[in-house]
C-alpha positions as a Markdown table, in Angstrom:
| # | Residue | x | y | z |
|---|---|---|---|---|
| 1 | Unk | -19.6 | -13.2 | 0.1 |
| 2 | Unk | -19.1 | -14.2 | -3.1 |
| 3 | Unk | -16.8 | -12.9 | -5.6 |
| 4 | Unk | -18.0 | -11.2 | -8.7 |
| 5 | Unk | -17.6 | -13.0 | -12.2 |
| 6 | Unk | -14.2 | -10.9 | -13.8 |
| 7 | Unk | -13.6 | -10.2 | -17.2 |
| 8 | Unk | -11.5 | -11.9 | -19.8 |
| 9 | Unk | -7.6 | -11.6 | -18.2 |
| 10 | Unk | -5.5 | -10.2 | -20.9 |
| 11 | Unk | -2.2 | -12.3 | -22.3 |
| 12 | Unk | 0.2 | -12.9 | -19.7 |
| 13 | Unk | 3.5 | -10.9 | -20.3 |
| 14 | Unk | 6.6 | -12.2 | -18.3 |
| 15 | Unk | 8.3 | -10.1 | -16.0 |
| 16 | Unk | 12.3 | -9.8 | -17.5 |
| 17 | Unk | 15.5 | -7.9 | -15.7 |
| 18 | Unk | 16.2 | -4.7 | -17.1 |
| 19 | Unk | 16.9 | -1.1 | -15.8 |
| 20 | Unk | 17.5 | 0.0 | -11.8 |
| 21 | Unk | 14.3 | 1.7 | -11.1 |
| 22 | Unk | 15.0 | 5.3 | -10.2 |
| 23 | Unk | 13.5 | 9.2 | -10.7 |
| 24 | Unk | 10.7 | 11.7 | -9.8 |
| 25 | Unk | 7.1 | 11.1 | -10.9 |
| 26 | Unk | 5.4 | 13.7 | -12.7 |
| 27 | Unk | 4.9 | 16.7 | -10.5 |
| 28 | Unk | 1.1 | 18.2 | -10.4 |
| 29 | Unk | -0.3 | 21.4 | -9.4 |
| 30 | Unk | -2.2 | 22.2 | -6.4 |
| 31 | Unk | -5.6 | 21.6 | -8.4 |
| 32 | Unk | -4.9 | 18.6 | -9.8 |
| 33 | Unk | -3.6 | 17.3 | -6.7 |
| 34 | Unk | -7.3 | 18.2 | -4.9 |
| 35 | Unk | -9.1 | 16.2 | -7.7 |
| 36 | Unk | -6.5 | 13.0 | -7.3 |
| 37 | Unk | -7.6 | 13.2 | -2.8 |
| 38 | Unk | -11.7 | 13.4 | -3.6 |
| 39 | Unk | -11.2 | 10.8 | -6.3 |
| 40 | Unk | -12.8 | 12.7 | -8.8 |
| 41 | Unk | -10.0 | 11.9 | -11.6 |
| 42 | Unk | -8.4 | 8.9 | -12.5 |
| 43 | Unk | -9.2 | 5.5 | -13.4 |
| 44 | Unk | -7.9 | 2.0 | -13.7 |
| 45 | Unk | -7.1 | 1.0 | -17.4 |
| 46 | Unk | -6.9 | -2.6 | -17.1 |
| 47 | Unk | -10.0 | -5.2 | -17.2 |
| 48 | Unk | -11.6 | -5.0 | -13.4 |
| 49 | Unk | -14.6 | -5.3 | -11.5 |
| 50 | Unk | -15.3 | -3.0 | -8.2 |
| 51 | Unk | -16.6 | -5.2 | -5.4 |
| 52 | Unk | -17.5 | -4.8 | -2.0 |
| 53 | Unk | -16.0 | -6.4 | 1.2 |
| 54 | Unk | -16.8 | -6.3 | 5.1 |
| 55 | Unk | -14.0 | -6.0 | 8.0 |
| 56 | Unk | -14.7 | -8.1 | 10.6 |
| 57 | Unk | -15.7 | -5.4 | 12.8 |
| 58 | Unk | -18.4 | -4.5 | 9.9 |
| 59 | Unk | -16.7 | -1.7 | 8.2 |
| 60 | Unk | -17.7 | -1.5 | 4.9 |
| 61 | Unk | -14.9 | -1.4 | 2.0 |
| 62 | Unk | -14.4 | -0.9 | -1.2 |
| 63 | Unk | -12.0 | -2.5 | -3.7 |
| 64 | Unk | -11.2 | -2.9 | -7.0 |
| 65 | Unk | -10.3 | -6.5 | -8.6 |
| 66 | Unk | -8.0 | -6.6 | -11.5 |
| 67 | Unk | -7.7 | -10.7 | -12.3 |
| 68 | Unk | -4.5 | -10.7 | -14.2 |
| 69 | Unk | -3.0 | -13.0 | -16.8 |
| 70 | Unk | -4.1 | -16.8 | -16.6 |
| 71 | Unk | -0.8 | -17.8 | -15.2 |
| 72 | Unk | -0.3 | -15.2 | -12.7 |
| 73 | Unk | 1.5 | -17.1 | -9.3 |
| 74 | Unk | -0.7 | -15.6 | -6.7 |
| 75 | Unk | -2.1 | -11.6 | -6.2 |
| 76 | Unk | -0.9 | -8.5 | -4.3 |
| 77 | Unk | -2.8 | -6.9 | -1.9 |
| 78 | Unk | -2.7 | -3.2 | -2.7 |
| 79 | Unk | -2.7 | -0.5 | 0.4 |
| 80 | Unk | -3.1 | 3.3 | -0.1 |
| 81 | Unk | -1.3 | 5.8 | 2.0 |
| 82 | Unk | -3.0 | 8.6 | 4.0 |
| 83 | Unk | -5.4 | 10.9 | 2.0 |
| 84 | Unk | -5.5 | 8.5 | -1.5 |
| 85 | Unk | -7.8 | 5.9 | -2.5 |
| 86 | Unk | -7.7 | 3.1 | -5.0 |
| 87 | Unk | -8.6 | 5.4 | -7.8 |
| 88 | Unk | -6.0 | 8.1 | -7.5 |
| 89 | Unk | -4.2 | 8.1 | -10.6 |
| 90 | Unk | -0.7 | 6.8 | -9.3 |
| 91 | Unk | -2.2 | 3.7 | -7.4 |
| 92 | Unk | -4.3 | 2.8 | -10.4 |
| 93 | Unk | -1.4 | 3.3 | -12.6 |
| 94 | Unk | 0.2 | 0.9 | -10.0 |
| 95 | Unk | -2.2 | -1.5 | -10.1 |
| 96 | Unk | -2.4 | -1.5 | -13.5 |
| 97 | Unk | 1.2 | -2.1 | -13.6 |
| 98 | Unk | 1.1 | -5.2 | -11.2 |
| 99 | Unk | -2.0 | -6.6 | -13.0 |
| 100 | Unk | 0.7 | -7.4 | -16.1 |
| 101 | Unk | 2.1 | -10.6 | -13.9 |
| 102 | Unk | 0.0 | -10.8 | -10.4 |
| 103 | Unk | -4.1 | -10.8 | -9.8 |
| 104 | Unk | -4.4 | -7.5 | -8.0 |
| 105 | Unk | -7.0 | -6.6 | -5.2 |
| 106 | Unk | -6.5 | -2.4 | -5.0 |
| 107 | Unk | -8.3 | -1.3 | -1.4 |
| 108 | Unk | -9.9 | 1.6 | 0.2 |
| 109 | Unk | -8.6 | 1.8 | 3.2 |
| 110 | Unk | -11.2 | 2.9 | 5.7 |
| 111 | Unk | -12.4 | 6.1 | 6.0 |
| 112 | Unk | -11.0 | 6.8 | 2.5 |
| 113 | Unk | -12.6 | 6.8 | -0.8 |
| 114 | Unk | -15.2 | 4.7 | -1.2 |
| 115 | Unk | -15.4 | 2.7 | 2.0 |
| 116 | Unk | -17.0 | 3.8 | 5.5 |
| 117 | Unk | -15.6 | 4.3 | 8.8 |
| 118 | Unk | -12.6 | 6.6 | 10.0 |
| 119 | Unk | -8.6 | 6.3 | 9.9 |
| 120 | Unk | -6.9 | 5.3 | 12.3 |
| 121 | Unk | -3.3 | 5.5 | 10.4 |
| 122 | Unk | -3.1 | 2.0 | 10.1 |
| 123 | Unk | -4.5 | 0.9 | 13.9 |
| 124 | Unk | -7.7 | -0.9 | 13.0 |
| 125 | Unk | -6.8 | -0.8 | 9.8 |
| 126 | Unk | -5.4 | -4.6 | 9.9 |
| 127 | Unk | -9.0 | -5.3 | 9.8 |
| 128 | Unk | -9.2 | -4.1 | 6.0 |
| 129 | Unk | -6.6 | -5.8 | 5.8 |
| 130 | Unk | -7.7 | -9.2 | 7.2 |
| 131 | Unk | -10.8 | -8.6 | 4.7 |
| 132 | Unk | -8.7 | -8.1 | 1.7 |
| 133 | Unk | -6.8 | -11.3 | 2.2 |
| 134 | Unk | -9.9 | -13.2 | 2.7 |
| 135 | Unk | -11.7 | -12.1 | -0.6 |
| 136 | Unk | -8.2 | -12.9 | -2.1 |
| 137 | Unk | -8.6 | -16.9 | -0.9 |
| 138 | Unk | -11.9 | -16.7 | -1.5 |
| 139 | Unk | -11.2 | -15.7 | -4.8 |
| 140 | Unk | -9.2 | -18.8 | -5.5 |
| 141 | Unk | -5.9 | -17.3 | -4.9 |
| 142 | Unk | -3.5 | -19.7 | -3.3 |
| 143 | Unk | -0.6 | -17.1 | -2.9 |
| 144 | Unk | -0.9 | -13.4 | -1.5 |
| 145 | Unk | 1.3 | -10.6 | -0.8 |
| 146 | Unk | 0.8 | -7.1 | 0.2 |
| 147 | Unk | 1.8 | -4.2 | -1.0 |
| 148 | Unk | 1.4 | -1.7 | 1.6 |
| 149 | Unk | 2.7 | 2.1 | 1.4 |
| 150 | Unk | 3.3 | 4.8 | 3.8 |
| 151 | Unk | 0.0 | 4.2 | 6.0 |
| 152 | Unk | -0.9 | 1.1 | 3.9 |
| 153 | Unk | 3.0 | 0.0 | 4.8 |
| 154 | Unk | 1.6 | 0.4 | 8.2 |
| 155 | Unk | -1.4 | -1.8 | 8.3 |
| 156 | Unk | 0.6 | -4.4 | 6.3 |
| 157 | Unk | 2.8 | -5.4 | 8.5 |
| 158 | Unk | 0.6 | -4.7 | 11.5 |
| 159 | Unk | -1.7 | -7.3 | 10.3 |
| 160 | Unk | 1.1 | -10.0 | 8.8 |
| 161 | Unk | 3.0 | -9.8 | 12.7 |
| 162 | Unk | -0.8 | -9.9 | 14.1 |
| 163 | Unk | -1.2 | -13.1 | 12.3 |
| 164 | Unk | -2.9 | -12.7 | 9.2 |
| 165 | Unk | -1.6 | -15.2 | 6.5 |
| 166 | Unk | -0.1 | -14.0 | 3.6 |
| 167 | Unk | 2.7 | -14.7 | 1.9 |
| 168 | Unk | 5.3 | -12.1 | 1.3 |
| 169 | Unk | 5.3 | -8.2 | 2.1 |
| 170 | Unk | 6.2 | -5.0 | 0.8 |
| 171 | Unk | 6.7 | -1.3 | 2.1 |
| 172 | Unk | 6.9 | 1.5 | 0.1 |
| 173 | Unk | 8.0 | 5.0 | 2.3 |
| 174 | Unk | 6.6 | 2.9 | 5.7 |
| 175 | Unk | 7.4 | 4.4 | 9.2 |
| 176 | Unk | 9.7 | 2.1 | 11.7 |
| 177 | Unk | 8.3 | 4.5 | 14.6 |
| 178 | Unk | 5.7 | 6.2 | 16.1 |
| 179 | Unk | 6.8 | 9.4 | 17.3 |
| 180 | Unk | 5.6 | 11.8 | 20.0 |
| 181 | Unk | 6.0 | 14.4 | 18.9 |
| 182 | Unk | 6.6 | 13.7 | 15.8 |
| 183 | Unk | 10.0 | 14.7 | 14.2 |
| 184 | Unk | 9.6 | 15.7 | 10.7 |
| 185 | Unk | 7.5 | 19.1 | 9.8 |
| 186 | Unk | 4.8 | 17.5 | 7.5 |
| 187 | Unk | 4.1 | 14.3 | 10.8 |
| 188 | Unk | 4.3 | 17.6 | 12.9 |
| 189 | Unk | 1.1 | 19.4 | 11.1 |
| 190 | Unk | -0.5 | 16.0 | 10.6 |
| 191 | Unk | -0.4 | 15.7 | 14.0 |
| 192 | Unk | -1.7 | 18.6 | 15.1 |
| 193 | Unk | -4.4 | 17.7 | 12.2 |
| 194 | Unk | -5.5 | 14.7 | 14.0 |
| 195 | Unk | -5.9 | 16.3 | 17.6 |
| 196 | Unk | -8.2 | 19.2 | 16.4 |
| 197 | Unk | -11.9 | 18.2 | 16.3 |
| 198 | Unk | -12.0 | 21.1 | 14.3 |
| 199 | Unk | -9.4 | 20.5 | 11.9 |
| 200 | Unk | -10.3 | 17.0 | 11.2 |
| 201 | Unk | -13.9 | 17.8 | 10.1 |
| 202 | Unk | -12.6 | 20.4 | 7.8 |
| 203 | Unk | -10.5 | 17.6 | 6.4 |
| 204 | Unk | -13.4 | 15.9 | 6.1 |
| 205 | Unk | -15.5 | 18.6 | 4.1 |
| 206 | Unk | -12.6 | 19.3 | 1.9 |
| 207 | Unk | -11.3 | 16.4 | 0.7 |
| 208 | Unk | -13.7 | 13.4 | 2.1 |
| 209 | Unk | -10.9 | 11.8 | 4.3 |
| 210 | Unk | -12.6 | 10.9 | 7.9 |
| 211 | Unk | -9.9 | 10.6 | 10.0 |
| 212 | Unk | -10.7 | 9.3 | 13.6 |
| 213 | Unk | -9.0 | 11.8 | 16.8 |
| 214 | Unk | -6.6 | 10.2 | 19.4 |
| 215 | Unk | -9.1 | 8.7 | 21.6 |
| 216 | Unk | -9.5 | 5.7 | 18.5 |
| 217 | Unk | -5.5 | 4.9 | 18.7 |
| 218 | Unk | -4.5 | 1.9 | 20.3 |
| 219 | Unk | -1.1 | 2.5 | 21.1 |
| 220 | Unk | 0.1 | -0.7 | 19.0 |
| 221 | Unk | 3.6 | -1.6 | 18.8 |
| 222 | Unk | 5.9 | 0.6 | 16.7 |
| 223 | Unk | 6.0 | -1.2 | 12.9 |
| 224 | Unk | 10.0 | -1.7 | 13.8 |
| 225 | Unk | 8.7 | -3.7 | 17.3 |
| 226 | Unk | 6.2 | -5.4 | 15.1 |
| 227 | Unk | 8.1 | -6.6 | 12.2 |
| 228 | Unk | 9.9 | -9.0 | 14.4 |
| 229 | Unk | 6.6 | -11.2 | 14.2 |
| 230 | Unk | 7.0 | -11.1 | 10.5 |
| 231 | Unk | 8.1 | -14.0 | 9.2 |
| 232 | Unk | 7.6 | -14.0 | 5.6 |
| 233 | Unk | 9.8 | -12.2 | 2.9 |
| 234 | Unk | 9.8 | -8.8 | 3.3 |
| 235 | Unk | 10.9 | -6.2 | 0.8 |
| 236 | Unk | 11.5 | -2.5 | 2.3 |
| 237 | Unk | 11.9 | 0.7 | -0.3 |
| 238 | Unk | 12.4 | 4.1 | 1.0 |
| 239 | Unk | 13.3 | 6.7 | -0.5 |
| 240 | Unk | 16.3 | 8.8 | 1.1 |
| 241 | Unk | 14.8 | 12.4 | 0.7 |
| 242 | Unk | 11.7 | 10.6 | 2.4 |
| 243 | Unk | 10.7 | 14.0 | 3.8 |
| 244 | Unk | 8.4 | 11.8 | 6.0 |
| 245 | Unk | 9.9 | 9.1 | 7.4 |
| 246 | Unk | 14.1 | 9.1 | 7.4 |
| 247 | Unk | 15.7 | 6.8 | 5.9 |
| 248 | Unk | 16.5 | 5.3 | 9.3 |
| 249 | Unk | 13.0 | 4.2 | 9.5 |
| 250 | Unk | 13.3 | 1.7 | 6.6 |
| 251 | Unk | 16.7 | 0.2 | 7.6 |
| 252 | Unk | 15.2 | 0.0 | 11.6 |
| 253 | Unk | 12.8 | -2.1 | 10.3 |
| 254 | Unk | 15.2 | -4.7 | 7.8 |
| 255 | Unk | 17.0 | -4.8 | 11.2 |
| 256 | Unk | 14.6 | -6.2 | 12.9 |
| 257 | Unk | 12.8 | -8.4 | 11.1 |
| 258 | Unk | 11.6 | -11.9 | 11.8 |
| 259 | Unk | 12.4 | -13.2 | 8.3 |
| 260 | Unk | 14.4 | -12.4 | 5.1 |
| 261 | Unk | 14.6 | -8.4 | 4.8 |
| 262 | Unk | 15.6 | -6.7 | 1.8 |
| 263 | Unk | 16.0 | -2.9 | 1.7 |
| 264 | Unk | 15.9 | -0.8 | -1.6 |
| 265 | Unk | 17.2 | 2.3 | -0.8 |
| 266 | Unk | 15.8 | 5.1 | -3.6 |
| 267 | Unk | 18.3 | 7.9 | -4.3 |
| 268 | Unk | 17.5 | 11.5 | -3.8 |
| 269 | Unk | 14.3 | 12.5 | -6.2 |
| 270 | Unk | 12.2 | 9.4 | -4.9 |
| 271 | Unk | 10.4 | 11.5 | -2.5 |
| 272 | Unk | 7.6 | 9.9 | 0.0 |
| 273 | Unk | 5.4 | 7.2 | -1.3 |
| 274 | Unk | 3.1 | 7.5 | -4.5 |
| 275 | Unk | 6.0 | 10.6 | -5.8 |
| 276 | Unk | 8.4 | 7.7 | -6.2 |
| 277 | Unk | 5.8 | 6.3 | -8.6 |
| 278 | Unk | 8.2 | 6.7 | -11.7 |
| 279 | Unk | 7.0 | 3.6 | -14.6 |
| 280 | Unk | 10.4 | 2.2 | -14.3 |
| 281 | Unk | 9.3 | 1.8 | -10.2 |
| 282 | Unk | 6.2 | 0.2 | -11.1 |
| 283 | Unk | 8.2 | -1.7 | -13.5 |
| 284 | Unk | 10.7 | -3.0 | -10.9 |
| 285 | Unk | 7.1 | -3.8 | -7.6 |
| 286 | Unk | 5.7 | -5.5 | -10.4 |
| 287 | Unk | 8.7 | -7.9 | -11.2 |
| 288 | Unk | 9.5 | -8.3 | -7.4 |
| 289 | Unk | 6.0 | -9.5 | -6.4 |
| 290 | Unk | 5.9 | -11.4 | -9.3 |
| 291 | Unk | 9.4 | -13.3 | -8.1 |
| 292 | Unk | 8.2 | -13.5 | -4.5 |
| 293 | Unk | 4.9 | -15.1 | -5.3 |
| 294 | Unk | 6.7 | -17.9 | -7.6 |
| 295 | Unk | 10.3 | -18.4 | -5.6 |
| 296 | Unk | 9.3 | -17.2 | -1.6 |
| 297 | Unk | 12.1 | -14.6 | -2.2 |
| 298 | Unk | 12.4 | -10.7 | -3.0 |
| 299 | Unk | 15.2 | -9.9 | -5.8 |
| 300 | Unk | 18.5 | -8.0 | -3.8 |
| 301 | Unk | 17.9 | -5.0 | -6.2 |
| 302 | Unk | 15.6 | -3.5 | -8.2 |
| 303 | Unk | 15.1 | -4.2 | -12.1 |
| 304 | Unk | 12.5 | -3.3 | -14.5 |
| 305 | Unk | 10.7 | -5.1 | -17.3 |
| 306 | Unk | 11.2 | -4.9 | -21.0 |
């Protein structure tokens, strides 16, 4: 398909070492947080254009393009994490963050916001994955990294070790295992979420996620098996009160990976993936992508812009 026309980039701004990137996003109450899941609130702030894309296995997606400056080295790739879409005011506030340096493609992963199918937790997600990237080259971008967190970690590297090119990868609050049974108390209800007909259909009616049951899961490799297959740069942040995923997740998967690893370990108030979404964190993603996509390396630690 062909891309839609975008609208004038705005100035370029270069990306500048500063601050460690560090603190608790803004908490919100259970209302708000309701109105964030159906999409119902936020909105990107930076010039875009929505657009429409097709996994190979005809899922339909939805995206949002946000071009970036004129000089921008390449785009990212961005990837939601269970129960958020592209709209959800921390991803667009991320997106509009990474838009200062990088072209960015924000996603829907499937069965989430405004595209079609069901969840798979990352599974047959490295289709929408696959689809991103190619809108990305079609696009004219010659350089592309992804930015995948929690689930969207997931699918990223899922699809780089199954062979989709890209250039660099990132993980924010990504799992190095697939448990069974799972061994934290929020994977233990989600759990028991996806093997309920009946529970997953009232997820479904009350926030619009359709998650697919057991019988759609694979079985793929465990993301710490995977990322041995990865061989680009890959940058892992994990927070260590990751109530999710331990923090033994995130260095399981620097361990083992098939290229250069970096790990960013986020002190205690970081949380699990978009509540680690402080400005100075979007600051210090924004500078990193923008420093893998020019130098085919991720910085040792985080900084922030001016």
């Amino acid at each position: 398909m062909n891309p839609p026309v975008h609208p004038s980039r705005p100035p370029a701004r270069a990306p500048h070492a500063g601050r460690p990137a560090m603190g608790r996003a803004p908490r919100r109450g259970p209302v708000r947080r309701y109105l964030e899941t159906r999409g119902l609130v936020g909105r990107h702030a930076t010039p875009h254009v929505h657009t429409r894309l097709v996994a190979a296995d005809g899922t339909r997606l939805a995206g949002t393009h946000l071009p970036g400056p004129p000089d921008a080295p390449g785009a990212v790739l961005l990837l939601h994490g269970f129960a958020a879409n592209r709209r959800k005011p921390a991803y667009a506030r991320l997106a509009d963050g990474l838009a200062r340096a990088s072209g960015v493609l924000a996603l829907d992963l499937r069965g989430h916001g405004g595209s079609a199918g069901h969840c798979t937790f990352g599974d047959r997600e490295v289709d929408d994955v696959a689809a991103g990237v190619r809108w990305l080259r079609g696009y004219g971008y010659r350089r592309v990294a992804l930015l995948g967190v929690s689930m969207g970690g997931t699918a990223a590297l899922h699809a780089a070790a199954s062979g989709v090119e890209v250039d660099a990868v990132a993980t924010v609050s990504a799992p190095g295992y697939f448990h069974d049974p799972p061994r934290t108390a929020p994977l233990q209800r989600l759990h028991a979420l996806w093997g309920s007909p009946v529970q997953r259909a009232g997820l479904r009616a009350l926030v619009g996620v359709r998650l697919a049951g057991p019988a759609a899961w694979s079985d793929p490799r465990h993301p710490a098996e995977m990322v041995a297959d990865v061989r680009v740069p890959l940058l892992v942040v994990h927070g260590e009160d990751d109530d999710y995923f331990p923090l033994d997740d995130a260095t399981a998967l620097v361990a083992a990976a098939g290229g250069p690893a970096t790990l960013w370990q986020q002190p205690a108030g970081f949380g699990h993936a978009e509540e680690g979404f402080t400005n100075d964190v979007v600051d210090a993603l924004t500078v990193a992508l923008d420093q893998v996509l020019r130098t085919e390396r991720f910085l040792a630690a985080p900084v922030a812009r001016d």
